[in-house]
C-alpha positions as CSV (number, residue, x, y, z in Angstrom):
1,X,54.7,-9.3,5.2
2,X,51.6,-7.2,3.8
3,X,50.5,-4.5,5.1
4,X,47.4,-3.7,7.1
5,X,44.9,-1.1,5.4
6,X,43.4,1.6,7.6
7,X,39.4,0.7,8.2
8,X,38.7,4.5,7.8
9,X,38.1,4.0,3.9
10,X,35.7,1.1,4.5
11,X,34.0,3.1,7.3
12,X,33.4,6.3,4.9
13,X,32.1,3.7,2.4
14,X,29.7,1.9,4.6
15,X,28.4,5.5,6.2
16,X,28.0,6.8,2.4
17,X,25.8,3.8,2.2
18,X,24.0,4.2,5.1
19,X,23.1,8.2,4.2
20,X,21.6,7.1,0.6
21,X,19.5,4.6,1.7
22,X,18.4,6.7,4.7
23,X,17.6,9.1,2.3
24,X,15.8,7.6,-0.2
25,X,12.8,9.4,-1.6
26,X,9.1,7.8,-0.3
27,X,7.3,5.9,-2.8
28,X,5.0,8.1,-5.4
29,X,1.6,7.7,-5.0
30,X,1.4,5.7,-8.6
31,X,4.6,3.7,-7.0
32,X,2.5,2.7,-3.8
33,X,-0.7,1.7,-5.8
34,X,1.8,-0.6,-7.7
35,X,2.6,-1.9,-4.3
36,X,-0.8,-2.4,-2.9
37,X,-2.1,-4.6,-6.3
38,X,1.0,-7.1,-6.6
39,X,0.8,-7.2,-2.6
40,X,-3.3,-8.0,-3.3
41,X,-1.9,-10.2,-6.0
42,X,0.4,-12.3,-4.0
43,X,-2.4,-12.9,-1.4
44,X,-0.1,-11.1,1.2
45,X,-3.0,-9.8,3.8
46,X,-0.9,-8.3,6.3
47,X,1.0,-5.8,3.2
48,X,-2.3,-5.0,1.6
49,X,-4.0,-4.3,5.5
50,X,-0.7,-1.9,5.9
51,X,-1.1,0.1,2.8
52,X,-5.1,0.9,3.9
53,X,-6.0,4.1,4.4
54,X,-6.4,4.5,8.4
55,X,-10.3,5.5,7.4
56,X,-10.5,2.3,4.9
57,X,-9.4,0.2,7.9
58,X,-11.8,1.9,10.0
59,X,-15.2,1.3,7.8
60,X,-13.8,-2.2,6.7
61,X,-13.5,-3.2,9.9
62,X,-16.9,-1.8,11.2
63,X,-18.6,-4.0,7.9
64,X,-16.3,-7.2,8.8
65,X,-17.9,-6.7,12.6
66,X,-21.5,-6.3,11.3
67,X,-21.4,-9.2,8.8
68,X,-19.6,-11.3,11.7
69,X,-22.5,-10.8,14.2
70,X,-24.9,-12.0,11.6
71,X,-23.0,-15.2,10.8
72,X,-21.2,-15.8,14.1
73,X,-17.9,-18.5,13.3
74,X,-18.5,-18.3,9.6
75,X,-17.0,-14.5,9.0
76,X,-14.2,-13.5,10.7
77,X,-15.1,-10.1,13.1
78,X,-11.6,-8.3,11.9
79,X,-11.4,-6.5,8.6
80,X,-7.5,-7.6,8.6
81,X,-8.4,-11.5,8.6
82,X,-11.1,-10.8,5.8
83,X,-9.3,-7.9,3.8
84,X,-8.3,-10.2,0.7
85,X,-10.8,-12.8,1.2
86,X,-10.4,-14.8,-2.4
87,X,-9.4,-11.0,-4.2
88,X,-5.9,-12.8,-4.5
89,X,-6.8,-15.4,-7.0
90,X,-8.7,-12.7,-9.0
91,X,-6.6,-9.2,-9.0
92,X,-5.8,-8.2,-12.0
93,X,-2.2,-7.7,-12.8
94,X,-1.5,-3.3,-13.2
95,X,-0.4,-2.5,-16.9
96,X,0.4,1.6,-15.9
97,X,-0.6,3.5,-13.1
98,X,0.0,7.0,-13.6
99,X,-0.5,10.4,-11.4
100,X,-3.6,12.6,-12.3
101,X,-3.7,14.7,-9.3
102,X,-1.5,15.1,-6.3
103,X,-1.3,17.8,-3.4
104,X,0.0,17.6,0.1
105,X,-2.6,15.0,1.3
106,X,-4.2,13.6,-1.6
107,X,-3.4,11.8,-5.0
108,X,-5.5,10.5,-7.8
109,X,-3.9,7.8,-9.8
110,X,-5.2,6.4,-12.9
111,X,-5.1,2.9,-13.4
112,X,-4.9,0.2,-16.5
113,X,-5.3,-3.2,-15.5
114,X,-3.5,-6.0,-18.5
115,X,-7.2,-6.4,-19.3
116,X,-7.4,-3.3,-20.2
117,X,-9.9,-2.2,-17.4
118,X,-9.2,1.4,-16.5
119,X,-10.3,3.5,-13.2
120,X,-8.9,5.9,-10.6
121,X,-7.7,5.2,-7.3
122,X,-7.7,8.0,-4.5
123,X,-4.6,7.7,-2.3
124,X,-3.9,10.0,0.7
125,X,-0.8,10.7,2.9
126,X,-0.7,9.4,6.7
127,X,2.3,9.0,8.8
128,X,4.4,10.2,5.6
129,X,3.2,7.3,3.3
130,X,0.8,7.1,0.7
131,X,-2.3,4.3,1.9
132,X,-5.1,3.5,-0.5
133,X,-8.6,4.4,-0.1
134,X,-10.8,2.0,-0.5
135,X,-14.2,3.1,-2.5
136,X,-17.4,2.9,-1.3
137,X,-16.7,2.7,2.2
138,X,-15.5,5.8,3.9
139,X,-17.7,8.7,2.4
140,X,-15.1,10.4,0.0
141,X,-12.5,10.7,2.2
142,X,-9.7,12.9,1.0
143,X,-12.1,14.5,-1.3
């Protein structure tokens, strides 16, 4: 007859598990921007609307709200339902994004698209994440 093994081994194994992932370091700023592009990429609104800067979301939402009461049914009045609009099809795919600048709040990330386009992305930290700013529409923030 075999013997029946303690569940204690399994139990430290499954805890040890538990601990790493728990403690798993937040994405880097660069890492989060990689995020944000293949999320844009994939056409996945709701993942791209998430990783907005609470102040993106804020201005984006006020311009979707304008545009919407001058074209009433044709332009949705939420930022979230227009956030990719047909970006998806176009976004260029990211070749390196690499950190420039970084402090507590703030990061600068220099990006090369496969095209070879280049240009910096300001990222800043809310809620312990990193969340894109988008340019142009909330005054510098972070800056």
């Amino acid at each position: 007859m075999r013997r029946l093994r303690s569940p204690a081994p399994l139990a430290a194994l499954a805890a040890a598990a538990l601990a790493l992932a728990a403690c798993r370091a937040p994405a880097s700023p660069a890492d989060q921007y990689r995020r944000f592009a293949a999320a844009a990429r994939a056409g996945d609104a709701a993942a791209v609307w998430s990783m907005l800067s609470a102040r993106s979301r804020e201005a984006l939402d006020a311009r979707t709200k304008a545009l919407a009461a001058r074209a009433p049914g044709v332009v949705p009045a939420s930022g979230r339902d227009l956030v990719l609009g047909d970006f998806a099809a176009r976004a260029a795919r990211i070749r390196t994004a690499v950190v420039v600048r970084e402090s507590a709040g703030t990061a600068i990330v220099a990006v090369e698209d496969e095209a070879g386009a280049k240009g910096e992305v300001t990222l800043v930290r809310e809620d312990g994440a990193w969340r894109v700013v988008l340019p142009g529409l909330d005054g510098g923030e972070g800056r």
